[in-house]
N, C-alpha and C positions, 0 to 999 in steps of 0.2 A: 539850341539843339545839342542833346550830348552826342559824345562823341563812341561809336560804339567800342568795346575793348578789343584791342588787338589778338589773335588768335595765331594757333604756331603755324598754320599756314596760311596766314598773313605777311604774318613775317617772315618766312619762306618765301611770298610771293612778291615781297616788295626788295628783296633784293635782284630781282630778275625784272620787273616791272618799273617802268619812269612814272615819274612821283605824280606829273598830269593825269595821266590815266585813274587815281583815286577821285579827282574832281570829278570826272565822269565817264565811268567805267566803261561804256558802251561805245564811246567814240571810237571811230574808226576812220583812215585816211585814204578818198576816192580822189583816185585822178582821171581825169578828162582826158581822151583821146583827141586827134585832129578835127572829130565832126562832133566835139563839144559833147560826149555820150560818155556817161559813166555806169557800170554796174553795180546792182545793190546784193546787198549780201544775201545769205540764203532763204532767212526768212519771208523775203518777195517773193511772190505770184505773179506770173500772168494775168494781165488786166487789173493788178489792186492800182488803186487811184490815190497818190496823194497830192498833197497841200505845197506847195514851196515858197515859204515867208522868206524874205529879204531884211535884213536888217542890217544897212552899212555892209561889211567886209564878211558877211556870217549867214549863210544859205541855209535852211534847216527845212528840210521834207516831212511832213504830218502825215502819216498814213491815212487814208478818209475810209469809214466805215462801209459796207456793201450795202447798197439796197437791197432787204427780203425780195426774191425774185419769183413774181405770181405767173401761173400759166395765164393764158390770154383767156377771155371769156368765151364761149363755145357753148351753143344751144346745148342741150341733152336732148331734144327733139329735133328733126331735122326741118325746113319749113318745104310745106305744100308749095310748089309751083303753079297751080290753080289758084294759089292766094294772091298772087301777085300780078295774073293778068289782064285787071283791070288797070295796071297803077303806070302810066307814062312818065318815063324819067327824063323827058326833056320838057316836061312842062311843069311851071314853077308850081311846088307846093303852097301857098299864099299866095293871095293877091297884091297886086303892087302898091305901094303905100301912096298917099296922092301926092306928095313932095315930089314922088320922081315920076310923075305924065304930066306937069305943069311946067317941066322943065323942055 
């Protein structure tokens, strides 16, 4: 992979910046409090959900994508209570299979 060319504030910014930080720009250093909790930076939301891979000495959070969030399903018509006064809810829908009156 080439190596992109240096630019004048590049080089302005690498006199002020440690040399790790070009390896990977985004890193950042969290520390844990007594009850093991760290803050994430601003980019976090409330509720985003991620990943946290262990590898040896090296924790690494994967942000997980949201589920599309559907409203719940809802007649458009409301239903008749006339429809439903024949139907007893404490008596089984189907009849009982013969495995279980043999037992």
């Amino acid at each position: 992979m080439a190596t992109p060319p240096v630019t004048k504030k590049m080089a302005r910014l690498s006199t002020c910046v440690p040399d790790y930080w070009w390896d990977n720009p985004t890193a950042m250093k969290l520390v844990a409090d007594q009850k093991r909790r760290v803050v994430l930076p601003k980019p976090a939301k409330p509720g985003d959900v991620y990943e946290l891979l262990e590898s040896g000495t090296k924790i690494v959070l994967v942000k997980l994508s949201r589920p599309a969030s559907h409203p719940p399903p809802v007649s458009e018509t409301p239903i008749d209570p006339r429809a439903l006064e024949g139907i007893d809810i404490d008596e089984p829908a189907f009849p009982p299979i013969a495995d279980e009156n043999s037992s």
